[in-house]
DRENDO-1510 file (C-alpha; in Angstrom, 1 decimal, always signed):
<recs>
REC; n; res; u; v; w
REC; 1; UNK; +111.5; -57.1; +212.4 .
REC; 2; UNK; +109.9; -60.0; +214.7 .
REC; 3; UNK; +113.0; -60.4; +216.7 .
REC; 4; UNK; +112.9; -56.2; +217.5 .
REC; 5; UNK; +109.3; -56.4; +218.6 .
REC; 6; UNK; +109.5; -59.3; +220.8 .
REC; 7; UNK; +112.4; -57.6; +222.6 .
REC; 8; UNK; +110.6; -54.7; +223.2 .
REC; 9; UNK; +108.0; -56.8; +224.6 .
REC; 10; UNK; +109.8; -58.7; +226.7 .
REC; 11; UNK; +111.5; -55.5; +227.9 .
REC; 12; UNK; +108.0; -53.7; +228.4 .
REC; 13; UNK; +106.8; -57.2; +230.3 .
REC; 14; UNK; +109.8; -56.7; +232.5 .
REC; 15; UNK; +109.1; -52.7; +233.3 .
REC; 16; UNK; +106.0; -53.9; +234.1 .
REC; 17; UNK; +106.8; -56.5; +236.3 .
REC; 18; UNK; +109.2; -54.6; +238.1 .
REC; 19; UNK; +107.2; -51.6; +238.9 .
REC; 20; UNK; +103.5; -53.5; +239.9 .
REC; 21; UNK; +104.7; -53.5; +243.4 .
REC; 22; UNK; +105.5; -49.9; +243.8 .
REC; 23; UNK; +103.8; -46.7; +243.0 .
REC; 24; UNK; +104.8; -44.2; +240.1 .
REC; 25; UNK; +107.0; -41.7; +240.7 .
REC; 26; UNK; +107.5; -38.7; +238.5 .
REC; 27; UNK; +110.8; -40.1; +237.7 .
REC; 28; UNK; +109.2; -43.2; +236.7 .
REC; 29; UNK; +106.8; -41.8; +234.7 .
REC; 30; UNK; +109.6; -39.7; +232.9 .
REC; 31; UNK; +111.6; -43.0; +232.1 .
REC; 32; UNK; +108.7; -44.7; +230.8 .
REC; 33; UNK; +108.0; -41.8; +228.4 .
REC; 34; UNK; +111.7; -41.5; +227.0 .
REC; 35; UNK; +111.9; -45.6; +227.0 .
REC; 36; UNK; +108.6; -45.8; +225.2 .
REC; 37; UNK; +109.3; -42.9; +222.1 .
REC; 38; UNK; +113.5; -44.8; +221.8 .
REC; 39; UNK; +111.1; -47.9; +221.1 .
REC; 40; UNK; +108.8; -46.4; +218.8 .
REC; 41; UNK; +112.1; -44.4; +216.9 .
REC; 42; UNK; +113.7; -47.8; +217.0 .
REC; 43; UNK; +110.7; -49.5; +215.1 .
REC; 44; UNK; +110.1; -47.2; +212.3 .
REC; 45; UNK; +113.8; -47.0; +211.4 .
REC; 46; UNK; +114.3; -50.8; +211.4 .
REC; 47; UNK; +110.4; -50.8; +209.7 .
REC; 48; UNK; +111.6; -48.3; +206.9 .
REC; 49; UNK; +115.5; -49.6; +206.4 .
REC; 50; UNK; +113.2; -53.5; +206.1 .
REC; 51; UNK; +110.9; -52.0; +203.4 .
REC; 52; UNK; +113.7; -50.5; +200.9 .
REC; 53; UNK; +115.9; -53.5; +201.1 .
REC; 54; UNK; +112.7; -55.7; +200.3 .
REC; 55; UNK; +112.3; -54.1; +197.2 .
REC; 56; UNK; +114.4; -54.5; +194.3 .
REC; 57; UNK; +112.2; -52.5; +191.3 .
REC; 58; UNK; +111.4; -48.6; +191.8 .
REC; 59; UNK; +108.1; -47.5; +192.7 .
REC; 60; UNK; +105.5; -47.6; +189.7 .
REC; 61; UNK; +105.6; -44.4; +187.7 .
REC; 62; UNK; +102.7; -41.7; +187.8 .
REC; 63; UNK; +100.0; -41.8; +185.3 .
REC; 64; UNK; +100.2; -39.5; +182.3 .
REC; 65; UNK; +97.9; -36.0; +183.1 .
REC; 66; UNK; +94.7; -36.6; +181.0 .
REC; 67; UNK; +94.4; -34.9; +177.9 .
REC; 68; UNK; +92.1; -31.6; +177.5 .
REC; 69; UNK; +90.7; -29.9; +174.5 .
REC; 70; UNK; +90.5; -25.9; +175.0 .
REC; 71; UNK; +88.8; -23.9; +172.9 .
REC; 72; UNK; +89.2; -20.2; +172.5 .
REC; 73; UNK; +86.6; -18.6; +173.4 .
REC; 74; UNK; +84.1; -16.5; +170.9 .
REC; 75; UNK; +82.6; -13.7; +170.6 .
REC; 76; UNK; +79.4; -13.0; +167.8 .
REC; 77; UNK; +76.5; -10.7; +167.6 .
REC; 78; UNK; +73.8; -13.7; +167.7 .
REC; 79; UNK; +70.4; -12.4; +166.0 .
REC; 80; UNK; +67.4; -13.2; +168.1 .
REC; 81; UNK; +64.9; -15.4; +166.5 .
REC; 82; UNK; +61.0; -16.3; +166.5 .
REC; 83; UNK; +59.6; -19.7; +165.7 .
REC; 84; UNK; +56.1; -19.5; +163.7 .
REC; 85; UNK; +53.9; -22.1; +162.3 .
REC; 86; UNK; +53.6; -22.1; +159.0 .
REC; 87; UNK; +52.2; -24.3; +155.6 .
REC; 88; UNK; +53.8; -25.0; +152.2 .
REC; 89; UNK; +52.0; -24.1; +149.0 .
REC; 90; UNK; +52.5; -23.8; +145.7 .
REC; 91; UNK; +53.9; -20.7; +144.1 .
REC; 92; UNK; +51.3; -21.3; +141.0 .
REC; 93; UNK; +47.9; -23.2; +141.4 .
REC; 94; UNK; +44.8; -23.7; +139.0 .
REC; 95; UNK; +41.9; -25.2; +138.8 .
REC; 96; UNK; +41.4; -27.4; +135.2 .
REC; 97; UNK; +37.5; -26.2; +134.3 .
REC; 98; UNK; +35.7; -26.9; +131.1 .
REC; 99; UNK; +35.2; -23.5; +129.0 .
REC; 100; UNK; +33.2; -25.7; +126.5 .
REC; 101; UNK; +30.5; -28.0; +127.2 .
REC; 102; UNK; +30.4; -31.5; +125.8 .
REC; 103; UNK; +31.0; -35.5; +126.7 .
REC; 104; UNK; +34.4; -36.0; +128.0 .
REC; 105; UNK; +36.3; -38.7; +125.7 .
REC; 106; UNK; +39.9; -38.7; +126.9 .
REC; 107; UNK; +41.7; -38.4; +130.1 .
REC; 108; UNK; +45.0; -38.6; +129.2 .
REC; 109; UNK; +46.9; -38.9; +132.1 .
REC; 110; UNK; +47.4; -40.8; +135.6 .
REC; 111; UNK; +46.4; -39.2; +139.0 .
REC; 112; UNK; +49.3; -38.1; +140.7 .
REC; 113; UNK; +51.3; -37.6; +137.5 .
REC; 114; UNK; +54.1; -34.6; +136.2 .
REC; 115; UNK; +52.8; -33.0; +133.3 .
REC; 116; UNK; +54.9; -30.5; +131.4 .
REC; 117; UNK; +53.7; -27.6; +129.8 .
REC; 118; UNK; +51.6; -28.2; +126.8 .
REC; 119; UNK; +51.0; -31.7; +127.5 .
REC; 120; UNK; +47.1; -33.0; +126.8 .
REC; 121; UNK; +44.9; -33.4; +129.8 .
REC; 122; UNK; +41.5; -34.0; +128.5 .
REC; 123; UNK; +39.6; -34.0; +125.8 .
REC; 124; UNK; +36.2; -33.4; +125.4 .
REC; 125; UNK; +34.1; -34.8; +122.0 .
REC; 126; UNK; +35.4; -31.8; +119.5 .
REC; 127; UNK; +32.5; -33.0; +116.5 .
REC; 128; UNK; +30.2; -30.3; +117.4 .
REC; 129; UNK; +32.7; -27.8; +117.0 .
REC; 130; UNK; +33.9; -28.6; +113.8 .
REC; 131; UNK; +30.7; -28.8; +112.4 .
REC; 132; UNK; +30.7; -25.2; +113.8 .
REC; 133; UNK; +33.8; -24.4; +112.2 .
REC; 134; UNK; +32.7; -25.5; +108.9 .
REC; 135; UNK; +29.5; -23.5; +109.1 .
REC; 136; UNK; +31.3; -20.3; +109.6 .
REC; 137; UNK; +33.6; -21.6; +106.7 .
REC; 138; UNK; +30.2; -22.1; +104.8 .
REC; 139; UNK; +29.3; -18.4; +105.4 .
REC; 140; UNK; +32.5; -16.7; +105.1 .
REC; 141; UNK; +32.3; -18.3; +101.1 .
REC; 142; UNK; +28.1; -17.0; +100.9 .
REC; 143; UNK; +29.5; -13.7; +102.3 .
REC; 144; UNK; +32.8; -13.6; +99.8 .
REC; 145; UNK; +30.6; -14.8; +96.7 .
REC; 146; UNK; +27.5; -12.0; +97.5 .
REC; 147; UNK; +30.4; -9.1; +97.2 .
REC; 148; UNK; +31.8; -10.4; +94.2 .
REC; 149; UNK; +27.8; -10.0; +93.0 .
REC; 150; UNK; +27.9; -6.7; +94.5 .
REC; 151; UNK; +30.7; -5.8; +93.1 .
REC; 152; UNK; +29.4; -6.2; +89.3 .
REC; 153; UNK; +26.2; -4.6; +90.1 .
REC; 154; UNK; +27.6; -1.3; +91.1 .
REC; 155; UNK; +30.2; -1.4; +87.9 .
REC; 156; UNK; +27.0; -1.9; +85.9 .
REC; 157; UNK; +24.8; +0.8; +87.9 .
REC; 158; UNK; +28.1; +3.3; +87.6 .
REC; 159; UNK; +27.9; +2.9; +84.2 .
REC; 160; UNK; +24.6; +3.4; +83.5 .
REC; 161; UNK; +24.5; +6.7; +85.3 .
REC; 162; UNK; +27.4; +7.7; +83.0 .
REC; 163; UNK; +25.2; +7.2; +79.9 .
REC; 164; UNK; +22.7; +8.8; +81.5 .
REC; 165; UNK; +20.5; +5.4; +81.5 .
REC; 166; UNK; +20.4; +4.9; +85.0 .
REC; 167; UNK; +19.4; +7.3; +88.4 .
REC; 168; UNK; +22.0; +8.3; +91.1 .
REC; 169; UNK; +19.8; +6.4; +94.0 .
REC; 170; UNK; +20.6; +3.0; +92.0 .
REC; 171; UNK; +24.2; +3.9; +92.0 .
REC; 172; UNK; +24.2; +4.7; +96.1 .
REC; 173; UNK; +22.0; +0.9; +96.9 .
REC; 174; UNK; +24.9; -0.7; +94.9 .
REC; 175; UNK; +27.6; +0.9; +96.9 .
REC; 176; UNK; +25.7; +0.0; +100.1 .
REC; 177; UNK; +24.9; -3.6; +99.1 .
REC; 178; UNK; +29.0; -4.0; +98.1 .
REC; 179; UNK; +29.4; -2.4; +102.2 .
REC; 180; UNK; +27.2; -4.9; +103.4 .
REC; 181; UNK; +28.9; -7.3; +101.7 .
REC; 182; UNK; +32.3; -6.6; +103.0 .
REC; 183; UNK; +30.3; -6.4; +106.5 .
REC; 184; UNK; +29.4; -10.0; +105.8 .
REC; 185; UNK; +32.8; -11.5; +105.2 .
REC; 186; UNK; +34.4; -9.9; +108.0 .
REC; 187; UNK; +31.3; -11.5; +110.7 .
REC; 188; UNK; +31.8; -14.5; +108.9 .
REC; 189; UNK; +35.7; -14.6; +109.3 .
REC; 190; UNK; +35.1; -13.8; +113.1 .
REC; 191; UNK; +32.6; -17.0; +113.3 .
REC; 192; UNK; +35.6; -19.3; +111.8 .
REC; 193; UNK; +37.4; -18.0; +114.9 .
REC; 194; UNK; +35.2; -18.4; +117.0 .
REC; 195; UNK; +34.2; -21.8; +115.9 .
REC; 196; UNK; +38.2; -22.2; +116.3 .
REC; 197; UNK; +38.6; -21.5; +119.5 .
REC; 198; UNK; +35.7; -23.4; +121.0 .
REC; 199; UNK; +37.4; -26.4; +119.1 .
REC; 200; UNK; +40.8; -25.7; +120.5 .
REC; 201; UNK; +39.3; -25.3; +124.1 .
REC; 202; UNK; +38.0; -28.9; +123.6 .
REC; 203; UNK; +41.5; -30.1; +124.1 .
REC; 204; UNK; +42.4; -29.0; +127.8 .
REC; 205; UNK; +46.4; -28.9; +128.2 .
REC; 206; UNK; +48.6; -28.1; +130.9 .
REC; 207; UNK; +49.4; -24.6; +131.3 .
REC; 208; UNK; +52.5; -24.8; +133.1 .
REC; 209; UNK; +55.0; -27.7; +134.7 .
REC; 210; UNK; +53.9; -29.3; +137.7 .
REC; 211; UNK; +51.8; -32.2; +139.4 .
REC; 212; UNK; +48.0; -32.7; +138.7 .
REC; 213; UNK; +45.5; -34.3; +141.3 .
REC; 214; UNK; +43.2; -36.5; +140.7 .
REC; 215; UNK; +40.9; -36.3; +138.4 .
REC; 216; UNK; +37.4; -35.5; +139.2 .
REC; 217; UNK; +35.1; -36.5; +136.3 .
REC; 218; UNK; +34.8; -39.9; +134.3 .
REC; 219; UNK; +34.8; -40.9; +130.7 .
REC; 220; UNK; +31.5; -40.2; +129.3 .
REC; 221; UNK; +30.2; -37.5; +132.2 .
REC; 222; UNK; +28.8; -34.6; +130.5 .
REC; 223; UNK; +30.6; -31.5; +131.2 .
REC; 224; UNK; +29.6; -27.8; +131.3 .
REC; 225; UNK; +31.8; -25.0; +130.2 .
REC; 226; UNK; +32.1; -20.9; +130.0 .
REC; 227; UNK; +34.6; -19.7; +128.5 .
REC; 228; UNK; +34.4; -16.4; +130.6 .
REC; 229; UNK; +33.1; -17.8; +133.3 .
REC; 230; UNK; +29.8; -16.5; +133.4 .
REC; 231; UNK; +27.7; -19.6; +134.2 .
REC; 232; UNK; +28.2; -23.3; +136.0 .
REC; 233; UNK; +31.8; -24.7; +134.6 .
REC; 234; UNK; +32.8; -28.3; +135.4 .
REC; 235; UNK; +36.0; -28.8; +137.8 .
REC; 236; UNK; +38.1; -31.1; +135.8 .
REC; 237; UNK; +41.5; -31.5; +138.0 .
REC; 238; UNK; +43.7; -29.6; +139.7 .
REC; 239; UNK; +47.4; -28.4; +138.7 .
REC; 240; UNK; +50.1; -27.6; +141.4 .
REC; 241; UNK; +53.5; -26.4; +139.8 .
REC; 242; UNK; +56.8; -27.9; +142.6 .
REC; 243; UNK; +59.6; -26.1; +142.2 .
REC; 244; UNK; +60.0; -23.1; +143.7 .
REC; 245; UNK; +57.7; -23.9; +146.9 .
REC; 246; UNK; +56.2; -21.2; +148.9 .
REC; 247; UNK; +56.0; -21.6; +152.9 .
REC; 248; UNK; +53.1; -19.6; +154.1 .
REC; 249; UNK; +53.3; -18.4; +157.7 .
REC; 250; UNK; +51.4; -15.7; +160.4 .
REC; 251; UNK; +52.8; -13.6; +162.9 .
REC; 252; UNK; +51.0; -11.2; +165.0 .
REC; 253; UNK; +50.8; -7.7; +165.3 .
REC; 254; UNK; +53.7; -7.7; +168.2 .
REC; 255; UNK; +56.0; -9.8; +165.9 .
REC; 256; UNK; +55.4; -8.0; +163.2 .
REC; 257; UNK; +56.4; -4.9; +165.0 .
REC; 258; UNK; +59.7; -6.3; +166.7 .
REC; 259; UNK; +60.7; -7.6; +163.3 .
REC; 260; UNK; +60.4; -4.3; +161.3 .
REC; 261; UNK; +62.2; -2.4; +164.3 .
REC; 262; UNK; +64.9; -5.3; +164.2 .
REC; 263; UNK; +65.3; -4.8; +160.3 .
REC; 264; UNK; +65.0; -0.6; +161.0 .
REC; 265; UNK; +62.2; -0.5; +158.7 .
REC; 266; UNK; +63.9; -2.4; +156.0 .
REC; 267; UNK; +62.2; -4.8; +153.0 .
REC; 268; UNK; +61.8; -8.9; +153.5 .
REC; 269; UNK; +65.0; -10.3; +152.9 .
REC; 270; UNK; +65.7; -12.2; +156.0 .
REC; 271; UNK; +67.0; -15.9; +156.3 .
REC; 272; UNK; +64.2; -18.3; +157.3 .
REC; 273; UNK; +65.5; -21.8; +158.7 .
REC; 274; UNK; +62.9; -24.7; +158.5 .
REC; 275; UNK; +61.6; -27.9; +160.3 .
REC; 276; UNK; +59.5; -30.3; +158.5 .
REC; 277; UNK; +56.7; -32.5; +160.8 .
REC; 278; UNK; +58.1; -31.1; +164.4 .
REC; 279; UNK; +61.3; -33.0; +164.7 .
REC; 280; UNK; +63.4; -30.1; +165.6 .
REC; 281; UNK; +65.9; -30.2; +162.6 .
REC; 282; UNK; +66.0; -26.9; +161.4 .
REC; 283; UNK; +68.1; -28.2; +158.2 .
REC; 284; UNK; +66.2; -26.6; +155.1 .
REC; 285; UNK; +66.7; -22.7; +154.3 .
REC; 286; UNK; +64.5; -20.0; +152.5 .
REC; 287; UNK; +64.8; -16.3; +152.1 .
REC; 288; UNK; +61.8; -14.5; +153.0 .
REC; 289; UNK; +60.4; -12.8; +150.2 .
REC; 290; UNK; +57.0; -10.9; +150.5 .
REC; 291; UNK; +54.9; -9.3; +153.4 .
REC; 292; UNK; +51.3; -8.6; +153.3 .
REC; 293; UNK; +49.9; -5.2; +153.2 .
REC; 294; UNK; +47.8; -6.6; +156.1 .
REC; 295; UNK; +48.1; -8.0; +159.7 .
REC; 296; UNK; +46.2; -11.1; +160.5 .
REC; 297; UNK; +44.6; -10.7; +163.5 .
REC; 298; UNK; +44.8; -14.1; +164.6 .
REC; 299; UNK; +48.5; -16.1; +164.3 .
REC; 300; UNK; +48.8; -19.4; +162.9 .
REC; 301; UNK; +49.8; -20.9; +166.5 .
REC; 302; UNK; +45.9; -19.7; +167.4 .
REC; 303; UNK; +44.5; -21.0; +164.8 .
REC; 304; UNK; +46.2; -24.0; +165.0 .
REC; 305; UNK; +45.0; -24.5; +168.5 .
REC; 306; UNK; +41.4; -23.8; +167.7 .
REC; 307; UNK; +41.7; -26.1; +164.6 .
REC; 308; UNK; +44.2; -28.5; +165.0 .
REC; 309; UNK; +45.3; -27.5; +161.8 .
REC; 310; UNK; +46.9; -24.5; +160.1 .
REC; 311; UNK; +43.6; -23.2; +158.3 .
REC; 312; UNK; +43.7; -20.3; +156.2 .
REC; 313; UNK; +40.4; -20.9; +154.2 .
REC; 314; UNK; +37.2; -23.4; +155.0 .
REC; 315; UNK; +34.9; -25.0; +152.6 .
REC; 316; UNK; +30.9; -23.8; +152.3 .
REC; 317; UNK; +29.4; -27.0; +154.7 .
REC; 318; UNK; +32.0; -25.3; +157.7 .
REC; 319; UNK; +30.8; -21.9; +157.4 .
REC; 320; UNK; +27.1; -22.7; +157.1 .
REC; 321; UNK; +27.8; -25.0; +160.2 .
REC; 322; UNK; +29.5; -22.2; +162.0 .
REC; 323; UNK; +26.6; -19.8; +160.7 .
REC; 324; UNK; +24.1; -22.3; +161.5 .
REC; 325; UNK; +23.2; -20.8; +165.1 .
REC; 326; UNK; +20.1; -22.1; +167.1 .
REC; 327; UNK; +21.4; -21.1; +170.8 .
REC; 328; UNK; +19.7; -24.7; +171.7 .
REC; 329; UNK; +21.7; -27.1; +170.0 .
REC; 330; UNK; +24.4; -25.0; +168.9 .
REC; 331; UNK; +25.4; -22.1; +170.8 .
REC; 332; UNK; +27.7; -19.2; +169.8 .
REC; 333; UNK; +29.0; -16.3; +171.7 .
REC; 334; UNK; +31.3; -13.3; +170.5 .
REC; 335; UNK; +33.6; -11.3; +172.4 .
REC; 336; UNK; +33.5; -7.3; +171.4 .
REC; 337; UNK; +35.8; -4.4; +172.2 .
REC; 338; UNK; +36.3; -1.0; +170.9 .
REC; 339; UNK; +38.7; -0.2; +169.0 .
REC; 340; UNK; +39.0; +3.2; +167.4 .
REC; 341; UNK; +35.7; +3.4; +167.9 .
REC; 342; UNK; +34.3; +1.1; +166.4 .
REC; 343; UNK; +33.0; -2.7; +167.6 .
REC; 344; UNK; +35.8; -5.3; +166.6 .
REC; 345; UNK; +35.5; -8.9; +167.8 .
REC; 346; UNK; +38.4; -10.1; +170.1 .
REC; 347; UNK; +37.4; -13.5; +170.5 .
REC; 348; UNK; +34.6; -16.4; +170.5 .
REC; 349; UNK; +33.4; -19.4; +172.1 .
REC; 350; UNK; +30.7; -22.1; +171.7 .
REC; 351; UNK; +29.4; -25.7; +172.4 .
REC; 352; UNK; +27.8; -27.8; +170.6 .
REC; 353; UNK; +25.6; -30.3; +171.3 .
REC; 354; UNK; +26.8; -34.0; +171.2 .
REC; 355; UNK; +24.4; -35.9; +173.0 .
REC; 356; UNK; +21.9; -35.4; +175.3 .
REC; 357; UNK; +22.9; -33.4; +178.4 .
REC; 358; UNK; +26.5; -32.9; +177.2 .
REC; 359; UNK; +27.9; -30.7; +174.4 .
REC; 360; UNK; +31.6; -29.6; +173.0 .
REC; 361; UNK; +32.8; -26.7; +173.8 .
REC; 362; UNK; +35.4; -24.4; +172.1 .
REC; 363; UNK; +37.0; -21.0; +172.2 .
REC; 364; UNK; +39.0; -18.8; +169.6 .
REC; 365; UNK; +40.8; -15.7; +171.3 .
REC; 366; UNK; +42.5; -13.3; +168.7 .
REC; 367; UNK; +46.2; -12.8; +169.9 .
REC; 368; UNK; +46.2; -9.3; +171.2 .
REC; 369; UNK; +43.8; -9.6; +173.2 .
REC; 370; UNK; +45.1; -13.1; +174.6 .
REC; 371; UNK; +45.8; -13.1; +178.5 .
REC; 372; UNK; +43.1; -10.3; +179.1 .
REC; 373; UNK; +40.5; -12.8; +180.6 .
REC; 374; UNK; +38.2; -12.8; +177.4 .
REC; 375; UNK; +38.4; -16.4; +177.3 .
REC; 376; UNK; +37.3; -17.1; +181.3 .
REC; 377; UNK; +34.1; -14.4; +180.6 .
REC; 378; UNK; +32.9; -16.6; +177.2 .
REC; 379; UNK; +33.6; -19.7; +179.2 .
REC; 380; UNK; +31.7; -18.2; +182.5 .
REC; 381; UNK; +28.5; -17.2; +180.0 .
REC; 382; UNK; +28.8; -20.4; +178.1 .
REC; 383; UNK; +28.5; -22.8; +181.1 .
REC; 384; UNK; +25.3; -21.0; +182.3 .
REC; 385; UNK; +23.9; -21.2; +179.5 .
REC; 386; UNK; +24.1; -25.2; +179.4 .
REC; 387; UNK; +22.7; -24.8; +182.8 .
REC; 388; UNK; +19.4; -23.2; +182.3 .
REC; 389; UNK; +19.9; -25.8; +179.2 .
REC; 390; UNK; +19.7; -28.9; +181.8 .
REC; 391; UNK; +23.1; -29.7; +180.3 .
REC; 392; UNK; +24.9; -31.6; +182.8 .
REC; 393; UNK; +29.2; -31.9; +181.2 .
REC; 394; UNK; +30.9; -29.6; +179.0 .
REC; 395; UNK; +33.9; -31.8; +176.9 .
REC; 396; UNK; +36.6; -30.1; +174.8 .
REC; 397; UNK; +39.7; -31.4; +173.2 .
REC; 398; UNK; +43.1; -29.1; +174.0 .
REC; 399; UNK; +46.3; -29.7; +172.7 .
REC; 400; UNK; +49.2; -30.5; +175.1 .
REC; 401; UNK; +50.4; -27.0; +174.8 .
REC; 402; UNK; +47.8; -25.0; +174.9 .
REC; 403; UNK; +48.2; -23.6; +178.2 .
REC; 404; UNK; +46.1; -20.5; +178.3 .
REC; 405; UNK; +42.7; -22.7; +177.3 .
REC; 406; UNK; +43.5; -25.4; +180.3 .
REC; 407; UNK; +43.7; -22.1; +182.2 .
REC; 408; UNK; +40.5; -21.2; +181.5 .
REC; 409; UNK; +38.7; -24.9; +182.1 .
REC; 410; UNK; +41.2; -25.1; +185.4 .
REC; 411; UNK; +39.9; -21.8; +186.9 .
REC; 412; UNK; +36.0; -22.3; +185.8 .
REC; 413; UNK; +34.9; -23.7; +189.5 .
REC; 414; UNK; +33.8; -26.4; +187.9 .
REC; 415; UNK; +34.9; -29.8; +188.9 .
REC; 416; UNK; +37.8; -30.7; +185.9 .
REC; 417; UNK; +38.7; -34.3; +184.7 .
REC; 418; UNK; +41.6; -34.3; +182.0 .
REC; 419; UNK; +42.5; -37.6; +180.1 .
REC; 420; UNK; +46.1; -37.4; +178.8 .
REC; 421; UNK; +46.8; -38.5; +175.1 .
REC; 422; UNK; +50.2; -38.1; +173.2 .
REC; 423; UNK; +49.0; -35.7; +170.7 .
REC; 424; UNK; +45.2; -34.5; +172.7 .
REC; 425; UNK; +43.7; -33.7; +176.0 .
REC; 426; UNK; +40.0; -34.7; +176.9 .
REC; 427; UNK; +39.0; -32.6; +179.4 .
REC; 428; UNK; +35.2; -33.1; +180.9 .
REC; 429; UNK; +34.0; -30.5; +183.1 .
REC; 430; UNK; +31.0; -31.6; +185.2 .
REC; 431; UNK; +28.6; -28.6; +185.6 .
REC; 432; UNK; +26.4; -30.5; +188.3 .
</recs>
């Protein structure tokens, strides 16, 4: 292969020679061509004939195609779903309350703890009412011993009228006094029951399986009790039962009717998949089982936004805070619409006061009136009244997601500040 090239060098060094001292002629140029394409065939034959000798193993053998799973495809009906936020609770729940009153002796039982059916709970001092119950045993044997007297007196009056010794009237007190007698034993039976009961309801037991709470009185309080309720009862504990759970949830109006038109009408019976605490693992299954005769006019997601918190009930110190309204402190505002003709409130905002020249402000929208600009109007009256107020920033915590209040604080005019937290949003709005 070196010996072939330097040939054709030399012979090219030779051409060239030769030819410097004349011009190119057409025939020249024609030689040069054909001389130069022999060379070039010449080279890659020698080239290719050099490359098979020098090598003794075939060429390396093509990798195997890679391997590819195919599946078939398929073809379902997939039902549409709707997420909702919901709370557990328990399918019975009571309240432990004193229905006698008297000094608690025995709690007989650890917080926290599973009691079964029957089991003791407390006990409160049962002496008074078994001195009861032996008074109305006392009187039941006065009552049993004046009929038996009763009894001889109108044998003896009955006989005296038949010997014509003694009047009809005597006969007819008799008869009345054995009556009254009778009368006697019967209230007298009804007072051992009585008495009975009271000292059965000193013992308070469990009245179904499930876990108790904590106890709320001590050894020694004095309790008050009613057995029908009808004064001040001590709260003992409370009693959950576990096992079936219920999982509470709301939907709105709109759900409730693309739901019913899904199921054509038909009763709850629909599969409910479930995530505990937000992680996205809908792994745990329930069958929905009951709809209310009512539609809640705000959704858990709302109310969770307003609250933080899936509330369904609040305790007396929140309402009277919510009630408690002086429009300088603590101001309220309520949105109202018509509906069928009469006023219905669609929404509500407020701020209250946190320190001087700032307040907290708040807003509560009910869902089908959402995305109608109820929340921009409360929040446009709100902020001028904290500004005839001399109040100077208006502060609000918003969940992440709450995207239609940001909305409302974004598009206020008022210069916005928002301080990101992984579960909150501070936002400050500075009024001047």
């Amino acid at each position: 292969m070196t010996d072939l090239r330097a040939a054709a060098r030399e012979v090219a060094d030779s051409s060239r020679i030769a030819n410097e001292d004349r011009p190119p002629t057409p025939r020249t140029r024609r030689w040069r061509m054909v001389l130069a394409a022999a060379l070039l065939a010449a080279l890659a034959a020698i080239a290719g004939e050099h490359t098979w000798r020098g090598t003794d193993s075939p060429a390396a053998p093509l990798p195997a195609p890679p391997q590819v799973t195919v599946s078939a495809p398929m073809r379902e009906t997939v039902a549409s779903t709707t997420g909702f936020l919901g709370q557990f609770s328990a399918v019975d729940a009571v309240e432990l309350r004193a229905q006698v009153g008297g000094t608690l002796t025995v709690i007989a039982f650890q917080d926290g703890q599973i009691v079964r059916r029957g089991d003791p709970l407390f006990v409160i001092d049962p002496r008074p009412f078994q001195i009861k119950r032996d008074q109305a045993v006392a009187q039941l044997q006065s009552a049993e011993a004046r009929q038996a007297l009763t009894d001889v007196e109108l044998w003896r009056a009955q006989q005296l009228r038949r010997s014509e010794y003694g009047t009809a009237e005597n006969v007819d007190q008799r008869t009345a006094d054995q009556r009254s007698a009778r009368a006697a034993i019967d209230v007298a039976k009804a007072a051992i029951r009585d008495a009975q009961l009271d000292l059965e309801f000193s013992q308070i037991k469990a009245p179904f399986t499930g876990r108790i709470g904590a106890h709320l009185v001590s050894l020694g309080s004095l309790v008050s009790g009613s057995r029908g309720g009808t004064s001040a009862t001590t709260l003992l504990a409370t009693i959950v039962s576990l096992d079936p759970i219920h999982l509470d949830f709301d939907m709105s109006e709109a759900d409730y009717l693309a739901y019913q038109q899904a199921h054509h009408g038909a009763g709850p019976n629909a599969d409910v998949v479930i995530s505990l605490g937000g992680n996205g693992h809908f792994d745990r299954h329930g069958t929905l089982d009951f709809i209310d005769n009512a539609v809640d006019r705000s959704s858990g997601q709302s109310l969770y936004r307003r609250f933080f918190a899936v509330r369904r009930s609040f305790t007396e110190s929140e309402i009277d805070f919510f009630l408690n309204v002086d429009f300088v402190n603590h101001v309220a505002l309520a949105a109202i619409v018509e509906e069928g003709g009469r006023p219905v409130i669609a929404g509500s905002g407020r701020y209250v006061l946190v320190q001087p020249g700032k307040a907290e402000v708040a807003f509560a929208v009910v869902d089908q009136y959402q995305a109608q600009g109820i929340g921009a109007a409360l929040m446009h009256h709100l902020a001028a009244i904290a500004l005839s107020a001399g109040l100077g920033e208006l502060i609000a915590e918003v969940l992440p997601d709450n995207s239609p209040m940001l909305k409302v604080f974004e598009k206020s005019g008022f210069s916005l500040t928002i301080r990101r937290e992984p579960q909150v949003l501070h936002v400050a709005l500075q009024l001047c």
